[in-house]
C-alpha positions as CSV (number, residue, x, y, z in Angstrom):
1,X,-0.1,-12.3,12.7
2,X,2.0,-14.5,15.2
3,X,5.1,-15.2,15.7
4,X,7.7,-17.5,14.0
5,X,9.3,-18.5,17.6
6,X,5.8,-18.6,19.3
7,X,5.9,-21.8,20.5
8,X,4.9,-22.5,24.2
9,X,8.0,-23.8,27.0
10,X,7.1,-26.5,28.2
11,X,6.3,-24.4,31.4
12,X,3.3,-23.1,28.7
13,X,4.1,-19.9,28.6
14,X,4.9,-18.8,25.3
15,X,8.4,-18.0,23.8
16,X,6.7,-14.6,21.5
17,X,9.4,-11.8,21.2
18,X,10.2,-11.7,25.5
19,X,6.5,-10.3,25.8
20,X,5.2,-13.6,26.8
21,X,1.9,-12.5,25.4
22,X,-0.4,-14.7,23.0
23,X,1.0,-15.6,19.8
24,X,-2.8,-15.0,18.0
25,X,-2.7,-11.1,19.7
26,X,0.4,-10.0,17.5
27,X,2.6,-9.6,20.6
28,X,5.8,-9.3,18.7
29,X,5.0,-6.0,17.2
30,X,7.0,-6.2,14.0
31,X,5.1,-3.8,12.4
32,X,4.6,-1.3,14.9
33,X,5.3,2.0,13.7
34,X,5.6,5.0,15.9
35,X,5.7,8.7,14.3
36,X,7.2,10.5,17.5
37,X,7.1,13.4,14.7
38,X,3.9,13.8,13.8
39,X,2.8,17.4,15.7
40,X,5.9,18.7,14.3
41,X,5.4,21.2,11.6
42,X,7.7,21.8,8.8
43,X,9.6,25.3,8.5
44,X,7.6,28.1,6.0
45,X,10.7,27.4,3.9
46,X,10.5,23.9,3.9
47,X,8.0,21.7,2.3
48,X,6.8,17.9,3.6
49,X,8.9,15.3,2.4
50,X,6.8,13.6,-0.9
51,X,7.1,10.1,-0.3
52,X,5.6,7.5,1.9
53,X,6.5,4.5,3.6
54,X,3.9,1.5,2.4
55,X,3.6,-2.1,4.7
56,X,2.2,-5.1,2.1
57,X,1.6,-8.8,3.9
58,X,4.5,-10.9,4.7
59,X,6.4,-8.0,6.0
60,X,7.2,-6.1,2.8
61,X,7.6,-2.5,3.0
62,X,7.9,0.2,0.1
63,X,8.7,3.9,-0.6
64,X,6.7,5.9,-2.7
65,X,6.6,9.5,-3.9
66,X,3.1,11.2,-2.7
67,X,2.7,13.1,-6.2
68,X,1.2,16.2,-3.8
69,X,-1.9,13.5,-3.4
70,X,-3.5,14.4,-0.1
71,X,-2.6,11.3,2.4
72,X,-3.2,10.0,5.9
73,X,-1.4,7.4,8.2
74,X,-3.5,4.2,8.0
75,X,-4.8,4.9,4.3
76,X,-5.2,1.5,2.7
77,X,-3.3,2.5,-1.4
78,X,-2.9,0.7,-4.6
79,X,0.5,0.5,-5.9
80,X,0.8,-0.3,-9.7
81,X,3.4,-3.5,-9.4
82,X,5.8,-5.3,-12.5
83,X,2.6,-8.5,-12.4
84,X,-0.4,-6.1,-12.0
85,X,-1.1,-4.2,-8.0
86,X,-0.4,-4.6,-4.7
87,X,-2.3,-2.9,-2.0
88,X,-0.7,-1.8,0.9
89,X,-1.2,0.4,4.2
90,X,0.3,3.9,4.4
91,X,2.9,3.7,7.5
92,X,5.0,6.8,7.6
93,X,4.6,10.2,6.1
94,X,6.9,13.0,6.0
95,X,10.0,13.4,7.8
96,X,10.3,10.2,9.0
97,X,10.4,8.5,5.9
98,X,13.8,10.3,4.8
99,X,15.6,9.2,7.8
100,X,14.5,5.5,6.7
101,X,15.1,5.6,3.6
102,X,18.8,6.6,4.4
């Protein structure tokens, strides 16, 4: 994926996202995801939250209950859509999810 404002200064150094990288090497990092709570366990009284965050192409993300179904950061899903199925990568489990779903 590039960028939308990659296009190179006429010093030909690219405009990216203030990275300067190369547009082909996905140097904006809009989809970066970072789970700064992943080796945090949840309470004996408290159960994972069951839904999960879901990145499509062009950007799109969605929010999905987990059903108890065993899943990973990085699993490739199905999601049963209104004109037939999108697939999708898992992006966020957990806690995480409820604070962006807010």
């Amino acid at each position: 994926m590039s960028c939308k404002n990659c296009i190179s200064k006429s010093n030909g150094i690219p405009r990216g996202c203030n990275n300067n990288g190369a547009c082909t090497s996905n140097s904006c990092n809009t989809f970066t995801v970072f789970d700064w709570l992943n080796d945090i366990t949840a309470s004996d009284d408290k159960t994972m939250f069951p839904f999960c965050e879901v990145r499509f192409k062009n950007g799109r993300k969605g929010y999905y209950k987990t059903n108890s179904i065993l899943l990973s950061i990085g699993n490739v899903v199905a999601t049963q859509v209104e004109k037939g199925h999108d697939v999708g990568v898992i992006t966020l489990l957990g806690e995480l999810v409820r604070i962006q779903m807010k």
